[in-house]
BAZA-984718 format. One record per atom (N, C-alpha, C): residue number from 1; residue in three letters; atom name; x, y, z. Coordinates in nm, 4 decimals, decimal comma. Layout:
N
(rec NUM ala CA (X Y Z))
...
END
This chain:
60
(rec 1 unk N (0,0845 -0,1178 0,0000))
(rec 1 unk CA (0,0000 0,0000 0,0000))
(rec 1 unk C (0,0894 0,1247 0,0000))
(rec 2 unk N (0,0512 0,2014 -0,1175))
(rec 2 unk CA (0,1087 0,3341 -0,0847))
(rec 2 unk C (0,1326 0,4384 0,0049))
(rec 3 unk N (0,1879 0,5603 0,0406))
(rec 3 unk CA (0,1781 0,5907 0,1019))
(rec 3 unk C (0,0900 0,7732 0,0714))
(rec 4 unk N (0,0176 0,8633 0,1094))
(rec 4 unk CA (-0,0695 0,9366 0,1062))
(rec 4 unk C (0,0632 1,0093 -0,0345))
(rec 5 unk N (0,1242 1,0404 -0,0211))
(rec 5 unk CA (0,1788 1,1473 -0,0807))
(rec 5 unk C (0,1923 1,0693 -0,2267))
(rec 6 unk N (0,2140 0,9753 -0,2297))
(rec 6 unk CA (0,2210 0,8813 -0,3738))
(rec 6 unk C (0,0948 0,8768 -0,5031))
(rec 7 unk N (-0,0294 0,9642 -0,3665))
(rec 7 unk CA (-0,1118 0,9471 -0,4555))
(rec 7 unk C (-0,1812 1,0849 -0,5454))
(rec 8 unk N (-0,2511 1,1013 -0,7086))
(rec 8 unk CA (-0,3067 1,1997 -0,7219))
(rec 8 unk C (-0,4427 1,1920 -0,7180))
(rec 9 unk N (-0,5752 1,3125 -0,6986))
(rec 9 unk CA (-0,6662 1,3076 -0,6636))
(rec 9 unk C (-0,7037 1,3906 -0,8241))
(rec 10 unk N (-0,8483 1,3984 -0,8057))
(rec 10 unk CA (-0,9174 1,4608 -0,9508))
(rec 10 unk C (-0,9703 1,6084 -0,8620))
(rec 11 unk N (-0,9220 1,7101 -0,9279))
(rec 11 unk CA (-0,9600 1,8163 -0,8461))
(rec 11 unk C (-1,1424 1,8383 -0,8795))
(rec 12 unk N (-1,1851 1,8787 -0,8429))
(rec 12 unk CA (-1,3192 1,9670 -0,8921))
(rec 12 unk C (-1,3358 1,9878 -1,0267))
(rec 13 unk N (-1,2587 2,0181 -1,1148))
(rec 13 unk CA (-1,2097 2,0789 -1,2269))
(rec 13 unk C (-1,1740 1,9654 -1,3198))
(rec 14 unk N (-1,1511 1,8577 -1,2544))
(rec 14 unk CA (-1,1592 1,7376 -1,3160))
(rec 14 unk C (-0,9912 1,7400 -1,3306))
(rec 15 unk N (-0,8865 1,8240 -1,2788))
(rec 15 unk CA (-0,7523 1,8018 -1,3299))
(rec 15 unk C (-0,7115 1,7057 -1,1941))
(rec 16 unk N (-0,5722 1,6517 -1,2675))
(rec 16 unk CA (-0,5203 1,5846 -1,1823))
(rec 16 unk C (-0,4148 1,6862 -1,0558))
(rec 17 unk N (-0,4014 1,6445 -0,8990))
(rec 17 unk CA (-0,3273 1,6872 -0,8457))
(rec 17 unk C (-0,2240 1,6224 -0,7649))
(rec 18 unk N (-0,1163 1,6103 -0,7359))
(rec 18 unk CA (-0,0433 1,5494 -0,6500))
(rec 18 unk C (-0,0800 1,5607 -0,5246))
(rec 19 unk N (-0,0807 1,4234 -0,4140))
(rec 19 unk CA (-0,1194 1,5182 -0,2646))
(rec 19 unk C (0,0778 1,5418 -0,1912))
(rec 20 unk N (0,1501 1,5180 -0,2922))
(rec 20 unk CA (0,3059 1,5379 -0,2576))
(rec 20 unk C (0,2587 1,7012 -0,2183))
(rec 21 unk N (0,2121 1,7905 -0,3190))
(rec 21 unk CA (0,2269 1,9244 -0,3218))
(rec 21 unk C (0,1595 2,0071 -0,1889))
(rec 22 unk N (0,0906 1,8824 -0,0806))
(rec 22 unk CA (0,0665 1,9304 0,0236))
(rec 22 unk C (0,1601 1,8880 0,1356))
(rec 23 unk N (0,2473 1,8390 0,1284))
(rec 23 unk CA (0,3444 1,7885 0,2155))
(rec 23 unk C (0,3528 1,8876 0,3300))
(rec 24 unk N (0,4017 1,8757 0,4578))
(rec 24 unk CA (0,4620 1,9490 0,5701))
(rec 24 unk C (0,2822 2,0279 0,6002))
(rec 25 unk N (0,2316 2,0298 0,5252))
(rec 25 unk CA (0,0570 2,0698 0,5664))
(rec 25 unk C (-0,0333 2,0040 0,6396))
(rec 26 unk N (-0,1397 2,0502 0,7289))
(rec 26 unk CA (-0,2121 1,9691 0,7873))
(rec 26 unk C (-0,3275 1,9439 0,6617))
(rec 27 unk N (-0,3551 1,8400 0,6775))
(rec 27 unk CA (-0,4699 1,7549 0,5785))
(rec 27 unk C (-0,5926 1,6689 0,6494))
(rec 28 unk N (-0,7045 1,7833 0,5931))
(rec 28 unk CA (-0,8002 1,6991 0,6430))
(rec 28 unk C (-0,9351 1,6539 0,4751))
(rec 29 unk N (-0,9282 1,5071 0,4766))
(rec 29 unk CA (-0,9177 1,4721 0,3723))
(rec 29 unk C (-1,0516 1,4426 0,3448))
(rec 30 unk N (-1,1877 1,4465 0,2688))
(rec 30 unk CA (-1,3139 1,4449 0,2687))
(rec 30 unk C (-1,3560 1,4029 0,1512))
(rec 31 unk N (-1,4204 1,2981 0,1166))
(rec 31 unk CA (-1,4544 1,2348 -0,0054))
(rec 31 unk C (-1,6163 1,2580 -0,0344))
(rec 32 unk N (-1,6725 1,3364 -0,1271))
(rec 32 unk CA (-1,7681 1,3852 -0,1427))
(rec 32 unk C (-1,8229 1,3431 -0,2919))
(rec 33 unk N (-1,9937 1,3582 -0,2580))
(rec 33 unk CA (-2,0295 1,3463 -0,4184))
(rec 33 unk C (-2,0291 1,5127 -0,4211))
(rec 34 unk N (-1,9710 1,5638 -0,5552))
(rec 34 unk CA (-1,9783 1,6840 -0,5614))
(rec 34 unk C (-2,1125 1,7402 -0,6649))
(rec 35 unk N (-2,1475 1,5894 -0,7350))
(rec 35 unk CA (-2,2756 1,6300 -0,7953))
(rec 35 unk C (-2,3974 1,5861 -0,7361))
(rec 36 unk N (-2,3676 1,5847 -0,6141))
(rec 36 unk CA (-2,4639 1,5162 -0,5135))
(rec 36 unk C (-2,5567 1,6329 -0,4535))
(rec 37 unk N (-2,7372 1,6189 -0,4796))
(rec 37 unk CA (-2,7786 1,7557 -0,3857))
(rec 37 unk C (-2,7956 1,7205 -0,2156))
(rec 38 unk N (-2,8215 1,5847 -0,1738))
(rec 38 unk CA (-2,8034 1,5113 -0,0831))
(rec 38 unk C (-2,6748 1,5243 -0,0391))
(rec 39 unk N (-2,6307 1,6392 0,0369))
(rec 39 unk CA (-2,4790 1,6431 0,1325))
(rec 39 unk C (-2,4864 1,7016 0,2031))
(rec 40 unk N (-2,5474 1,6989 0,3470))
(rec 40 unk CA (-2,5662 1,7531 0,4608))
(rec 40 unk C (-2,4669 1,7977 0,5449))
(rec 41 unk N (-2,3392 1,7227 0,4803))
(rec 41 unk CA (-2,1951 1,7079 0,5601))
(rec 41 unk C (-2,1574 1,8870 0,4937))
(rec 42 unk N (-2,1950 1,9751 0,4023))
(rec 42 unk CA (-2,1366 2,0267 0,3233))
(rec 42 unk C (-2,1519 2,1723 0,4514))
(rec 43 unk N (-2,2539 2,1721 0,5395))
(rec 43 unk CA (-2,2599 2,3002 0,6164))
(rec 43 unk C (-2,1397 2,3204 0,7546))
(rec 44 unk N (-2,1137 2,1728 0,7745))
(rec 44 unk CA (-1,9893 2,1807 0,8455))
(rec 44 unk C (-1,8825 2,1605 0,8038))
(rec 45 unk N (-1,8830 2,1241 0,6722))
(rec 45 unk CA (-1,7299 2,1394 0,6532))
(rec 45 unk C (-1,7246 2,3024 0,5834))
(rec 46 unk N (-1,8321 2,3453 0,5734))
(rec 46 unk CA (-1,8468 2,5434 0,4908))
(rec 46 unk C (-1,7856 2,5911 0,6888))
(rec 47 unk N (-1,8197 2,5626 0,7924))
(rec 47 unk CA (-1,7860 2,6405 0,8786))
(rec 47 unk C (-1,6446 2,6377 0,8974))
(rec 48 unk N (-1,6037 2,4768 0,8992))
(rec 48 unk CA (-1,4829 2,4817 0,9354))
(rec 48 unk C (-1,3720 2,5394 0,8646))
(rec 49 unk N (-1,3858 2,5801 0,7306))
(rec 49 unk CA (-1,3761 2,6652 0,5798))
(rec 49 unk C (-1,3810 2,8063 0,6848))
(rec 50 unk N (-1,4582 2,8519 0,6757))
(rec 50 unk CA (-1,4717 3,0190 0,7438))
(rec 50 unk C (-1,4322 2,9981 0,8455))
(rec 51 unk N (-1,3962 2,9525 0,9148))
(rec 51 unk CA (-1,3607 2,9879 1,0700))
(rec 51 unk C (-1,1802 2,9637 1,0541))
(rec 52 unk N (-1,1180 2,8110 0,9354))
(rec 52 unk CA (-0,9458 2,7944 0,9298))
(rec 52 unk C (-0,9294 2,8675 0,8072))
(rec 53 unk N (-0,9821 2,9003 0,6979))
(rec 53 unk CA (-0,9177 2,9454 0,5891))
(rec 53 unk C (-0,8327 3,0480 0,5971))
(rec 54 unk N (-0,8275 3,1379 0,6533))
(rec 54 unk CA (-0,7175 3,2907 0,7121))
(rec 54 unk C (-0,5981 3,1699 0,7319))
(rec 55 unk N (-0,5962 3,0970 0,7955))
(rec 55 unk CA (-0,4434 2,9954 0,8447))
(rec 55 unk C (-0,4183 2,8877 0,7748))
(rec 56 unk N (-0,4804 2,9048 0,6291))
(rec 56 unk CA (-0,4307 2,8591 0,5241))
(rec 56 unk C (-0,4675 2,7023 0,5043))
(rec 57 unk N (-0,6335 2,7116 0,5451))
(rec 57 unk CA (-0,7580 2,5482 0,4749))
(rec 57 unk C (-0,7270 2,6086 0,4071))
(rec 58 unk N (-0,7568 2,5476 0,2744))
(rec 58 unk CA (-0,8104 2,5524 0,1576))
(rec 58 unk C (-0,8928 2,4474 0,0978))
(rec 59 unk N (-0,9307 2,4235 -0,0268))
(rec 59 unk CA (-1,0071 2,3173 -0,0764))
(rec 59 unk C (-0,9262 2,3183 -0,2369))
(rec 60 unk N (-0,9704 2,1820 -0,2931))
(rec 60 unk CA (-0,9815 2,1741 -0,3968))
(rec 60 unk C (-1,0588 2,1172 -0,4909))
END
């Protein structure tokens, strides 16, 4: 089994990304339907978004 950084993910955008390019970062990792209207999970992970993004969450 690999290890996290070995692997790439499909951004939003449909491009490919390395998760190498997050290295030394904290990662909190969330597997979503993004064409899903059924995602209840989406209002807490929007807070935790506004409340860490200034200290550098981001999404992709």
């Amino acid at each position: 089994m690999g290890k996290i950084y070995d692997f790439k993910i499909k951004t939003r955008e449909g491009t490919d990304k390395a998760m190498s390019d997050f290295k030394g970062k904290v990662l909190l990792i969330v597997n979503m339907a993004t064409g899903c209207g059924f995602t209840p999970q989406y209002e807490g992970l929007e807070k935790l978004y506004e409340k860490y993004h200034d200290k550098g969450l981001g999404n992709i």
